[in-house]
C-alpha positions in Angstrom: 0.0 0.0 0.0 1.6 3.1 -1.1 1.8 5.8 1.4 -0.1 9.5 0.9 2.7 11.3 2.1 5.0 13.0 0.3 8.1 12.3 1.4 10.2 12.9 -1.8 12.0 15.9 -0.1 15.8 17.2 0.4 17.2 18.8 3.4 17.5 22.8 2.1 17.7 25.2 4.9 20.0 25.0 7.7 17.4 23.5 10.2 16.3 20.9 7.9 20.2 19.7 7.8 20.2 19.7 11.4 17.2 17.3 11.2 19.0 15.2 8.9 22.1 15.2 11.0 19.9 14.2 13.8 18.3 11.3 12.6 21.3 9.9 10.5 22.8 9.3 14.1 19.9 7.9 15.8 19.6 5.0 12.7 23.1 4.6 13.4 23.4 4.6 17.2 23.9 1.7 19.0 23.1 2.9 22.2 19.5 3.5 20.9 19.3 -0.4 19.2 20.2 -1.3 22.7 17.5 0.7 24.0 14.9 -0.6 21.7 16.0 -4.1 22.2 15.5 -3.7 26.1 11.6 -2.4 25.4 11.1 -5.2 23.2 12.2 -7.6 25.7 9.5 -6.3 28.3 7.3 -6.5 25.7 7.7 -10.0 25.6 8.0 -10.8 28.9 4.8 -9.3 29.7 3.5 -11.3 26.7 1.7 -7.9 24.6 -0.7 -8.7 21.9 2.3 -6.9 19.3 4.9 -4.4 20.1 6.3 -1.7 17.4 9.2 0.1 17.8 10.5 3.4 14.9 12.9 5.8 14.5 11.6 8.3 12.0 12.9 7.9 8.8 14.8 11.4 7.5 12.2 12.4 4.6 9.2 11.9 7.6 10.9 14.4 9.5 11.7 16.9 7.4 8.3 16.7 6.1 6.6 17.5 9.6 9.2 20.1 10.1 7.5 21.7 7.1 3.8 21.3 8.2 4.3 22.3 12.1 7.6 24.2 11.9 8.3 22.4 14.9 12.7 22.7 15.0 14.4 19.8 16.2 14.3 20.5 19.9 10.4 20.9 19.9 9.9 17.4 18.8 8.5 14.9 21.1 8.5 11.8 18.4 11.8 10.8 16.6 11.5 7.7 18.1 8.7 5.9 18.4 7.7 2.6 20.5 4.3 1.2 20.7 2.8 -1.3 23.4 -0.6 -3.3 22.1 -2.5 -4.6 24.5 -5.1 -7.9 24.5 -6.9 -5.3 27.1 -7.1 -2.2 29.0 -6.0 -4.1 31.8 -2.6 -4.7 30.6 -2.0 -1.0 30.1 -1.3 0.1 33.6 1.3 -2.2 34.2 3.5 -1.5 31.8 2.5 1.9 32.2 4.4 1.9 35.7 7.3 -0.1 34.2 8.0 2.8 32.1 7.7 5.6 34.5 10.4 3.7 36.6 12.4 3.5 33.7 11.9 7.2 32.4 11.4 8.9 35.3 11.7 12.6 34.3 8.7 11.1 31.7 5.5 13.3 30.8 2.4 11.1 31.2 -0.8 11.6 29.3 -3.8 9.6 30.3 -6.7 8.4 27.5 -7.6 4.9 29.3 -10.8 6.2 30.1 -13.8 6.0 27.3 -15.9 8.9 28.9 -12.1 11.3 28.9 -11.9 10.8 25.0 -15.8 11.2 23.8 -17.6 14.6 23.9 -20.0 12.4 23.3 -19.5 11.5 19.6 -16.3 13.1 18.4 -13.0 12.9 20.5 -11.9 15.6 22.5 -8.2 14.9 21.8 -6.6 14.0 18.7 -5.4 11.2 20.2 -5.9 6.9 20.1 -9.4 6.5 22.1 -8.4 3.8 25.7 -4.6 4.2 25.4 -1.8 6.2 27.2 1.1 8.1 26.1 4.3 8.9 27.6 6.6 11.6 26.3 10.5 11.2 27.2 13.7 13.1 26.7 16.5 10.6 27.5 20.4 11.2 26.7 21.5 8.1 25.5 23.9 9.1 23.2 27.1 10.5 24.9 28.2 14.2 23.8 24.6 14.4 22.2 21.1 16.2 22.6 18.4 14.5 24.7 16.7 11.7 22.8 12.5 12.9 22.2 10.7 9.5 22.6 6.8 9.1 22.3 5.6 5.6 23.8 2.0 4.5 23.5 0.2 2.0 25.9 -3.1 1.2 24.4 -5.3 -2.0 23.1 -5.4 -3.3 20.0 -8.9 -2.0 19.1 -7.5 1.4 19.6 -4.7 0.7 17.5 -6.0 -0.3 15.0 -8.9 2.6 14.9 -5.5 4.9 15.1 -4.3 3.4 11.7 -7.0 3.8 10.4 -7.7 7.2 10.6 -3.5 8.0 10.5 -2.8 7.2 6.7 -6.1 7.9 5.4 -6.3 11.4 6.4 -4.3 12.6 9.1 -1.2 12.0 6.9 -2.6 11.8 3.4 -1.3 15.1 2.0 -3.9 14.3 -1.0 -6.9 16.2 0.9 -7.1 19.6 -0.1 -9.1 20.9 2.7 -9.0 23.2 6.2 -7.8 21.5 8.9 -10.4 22.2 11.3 -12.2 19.6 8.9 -9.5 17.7 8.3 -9.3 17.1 12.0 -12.9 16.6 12.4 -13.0 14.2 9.4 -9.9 12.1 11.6 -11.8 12.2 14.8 -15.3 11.1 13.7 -13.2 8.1 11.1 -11.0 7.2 14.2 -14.0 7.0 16.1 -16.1 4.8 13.5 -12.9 2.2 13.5 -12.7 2.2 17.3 -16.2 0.9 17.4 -16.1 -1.6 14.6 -12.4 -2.8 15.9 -14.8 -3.3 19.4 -17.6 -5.6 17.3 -15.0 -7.2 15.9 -11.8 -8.1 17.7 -13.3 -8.4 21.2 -15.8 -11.2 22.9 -18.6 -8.8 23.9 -22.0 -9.9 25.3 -25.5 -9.5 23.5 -25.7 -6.3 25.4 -22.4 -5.2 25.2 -23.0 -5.9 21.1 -26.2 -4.2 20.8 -24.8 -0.5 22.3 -21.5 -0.3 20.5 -23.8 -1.2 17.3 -26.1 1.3 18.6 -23.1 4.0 19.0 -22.0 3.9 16.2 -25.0 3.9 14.0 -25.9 7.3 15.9 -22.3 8.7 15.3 -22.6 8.0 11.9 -26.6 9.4 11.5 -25.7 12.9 13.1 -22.3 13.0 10.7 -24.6 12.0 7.8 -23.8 14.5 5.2 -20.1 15.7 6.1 -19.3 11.3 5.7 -21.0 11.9 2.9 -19.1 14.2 1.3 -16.1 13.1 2.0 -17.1 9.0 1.2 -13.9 7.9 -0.5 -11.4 8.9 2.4 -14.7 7.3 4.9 -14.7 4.0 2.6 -10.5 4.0 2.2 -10.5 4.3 6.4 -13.3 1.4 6.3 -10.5 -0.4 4.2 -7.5 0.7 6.4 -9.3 -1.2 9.1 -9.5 -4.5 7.3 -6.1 -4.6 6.1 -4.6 -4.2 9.5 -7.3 -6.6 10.9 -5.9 -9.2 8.6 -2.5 -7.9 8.9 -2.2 -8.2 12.8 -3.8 -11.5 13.6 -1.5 -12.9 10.3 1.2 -11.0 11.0 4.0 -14.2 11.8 3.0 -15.3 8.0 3.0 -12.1 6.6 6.3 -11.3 7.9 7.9 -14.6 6.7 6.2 -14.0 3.1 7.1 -10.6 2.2 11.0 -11.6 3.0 10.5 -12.3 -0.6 9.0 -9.6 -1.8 10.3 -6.7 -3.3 8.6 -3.2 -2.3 6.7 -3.0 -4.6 5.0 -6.2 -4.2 4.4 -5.4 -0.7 2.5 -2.5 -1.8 0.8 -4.5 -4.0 0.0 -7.1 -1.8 -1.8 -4.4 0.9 -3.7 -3.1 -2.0 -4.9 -6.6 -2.7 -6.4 -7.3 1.0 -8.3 -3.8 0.8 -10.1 -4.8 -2.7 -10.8 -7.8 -1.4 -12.3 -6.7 2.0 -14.4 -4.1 -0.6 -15.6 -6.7 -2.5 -16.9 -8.9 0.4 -18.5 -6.0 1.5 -20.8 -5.4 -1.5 -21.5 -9.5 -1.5 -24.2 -8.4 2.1 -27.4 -7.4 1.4 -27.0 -5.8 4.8 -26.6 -2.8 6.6 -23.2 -0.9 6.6 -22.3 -2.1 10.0 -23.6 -6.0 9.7 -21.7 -5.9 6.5 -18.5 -4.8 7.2 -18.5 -7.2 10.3 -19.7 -10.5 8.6 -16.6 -9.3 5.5 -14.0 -9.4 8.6 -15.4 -13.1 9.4 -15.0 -14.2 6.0 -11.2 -12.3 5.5 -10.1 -14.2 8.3 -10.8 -17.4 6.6 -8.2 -16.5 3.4 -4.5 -17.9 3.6 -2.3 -15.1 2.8 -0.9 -16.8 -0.1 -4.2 -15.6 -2.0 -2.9 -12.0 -2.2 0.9 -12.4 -3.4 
């Protein structure tokens, strides 16, 4: 799957080079590898649903440089570690673990549901149940402070994040104001959350019945602005397929695309969206029934299908 963002771009002013600098070192730092390597560790001892650790890649960081004008010392992100939780209840452990480890940390807290909604669109732009932690360490010698962004949060939220992330938070494609664009991410992210909730997790007939409820309502009252912007809704919709498939076949996945060239990997996300569309349109159902019975038949395919 191709990315939206345009990251074709050269270091040119003198802050920009200082970025470039900057992040050159951290790919190349052992000191941060070893770093990584001891959060991946926990991460398995504590036995996480999936872990995800980045350093931001040089064209990334040049490129938000250029949208926020954030300089190098503002940035809270150049690397990046997530924590995905089975459930809520794994988050605060770990959350503890890490403000032992980074204790000079700044601590954000989204774990609670009624925090993020306002009722229907979140308050902060932020993944809904999750918890971040924002950390300057020097772990470099003779260098600046390290900015390091760490996420606690489940897997439902995750994946609504993704969801919402490429498809319009970063796709520099939409051509519109950002109050909307904003808006458009909140009320998508939102949307996700609830369908990631219907799908990933073993709810009760009741517990079924409102989140179906929910979300029908948030998607009534954002009738016409969905509307109006329906290809980056239904490329959000798809978003969430792909990384459904992708994260409960991830061990195959991995192994397969070893193979691949990049351009085949792109291909191959491509080819788990247009398939998740076309089971869609097979149910004669509602939106919501048919998006949910499409995930039950995706997770039936062998990946092989899609190479």
């Amino acid at each position: 799957m191709k990315t939206k963002m345009n990251l074709n771009v050269i270091a040119n002013d003198e802050e920009e080079k200082k970025i470039e600098k900057f992040i050159t070192l951290l790919h190349n730092s052992n000191e941060v590898k070893q770093f990584l390597n001891s959060m991946e560790n926990e991460a398995i001892a504590r036995k996480v649903f999936k872990y995800r650790a980045r350093i931001k890649n040089v064209d990334s960081a040049i490129r938000t440089y250029r949208i926020n004008k954030k300089k190098l010392v503002e940035v809270h992100d150049y690397v990046g570690i997530s924590f995905i939780t089975n459930t809520e209840d794994e988050i605060y452990p770990i959350v503890e673990y890490l403000k032992k480890q980074l204790p000079n940390s700044e601590h954000i807290n989204f774990v609670a549901e009624e925090y993020i909604y306002s009722p229907l669109v979140y308050i902060k732009w932020v993944p809904p149940l999750g918890y971040n932690i924002f950390a300057k360490e020097k772990l470099i010698p003779n260098q600046m402070e390290i900015p390091i962004e760490i996420r606690v949060c489940s897997k439902e939220a995750y994946i609504s994040e993704q969801s919402a992330y490429y498809s319009v938070q970063k796709n520099d494609t939409i051509k519109m104001p950002i109050e909307e664009k904003n808006k458009l991410r909140n009320i998508v992210q939102h949307i996700t959350y609830k369908l990631a909730l219907l799908n990933l997790r073993n709810l009760t007939y009741e517990e079924r019945q409102k989140h179906a409820n929910e979300l029908t309502e948030i998607i009534n009252k954002n009738k016409d602005f969905l509307k109006t912007n329906n290809d980056l809704c239904q490329d959000a919709i798809l978003d969430f397929g792909r990384l459904v498939y992708r994260l409960e076949n991830e061990y195959e996945i991995v192994e397969m695309e070893k193979q691949l060239s990049e351009d085949e990997i792109d291909n191959f996300d491509d080819r788990i969206k247009t398939k998740f569309y076309m089971l869609i349109q097979e149910e004669n159902e509602n939106i919501i029934n048919a998006i949910c019975k499409a995930v039950t038949k995706m997770r039936k395919i062998k990946c092989s299908v899609f190479i």
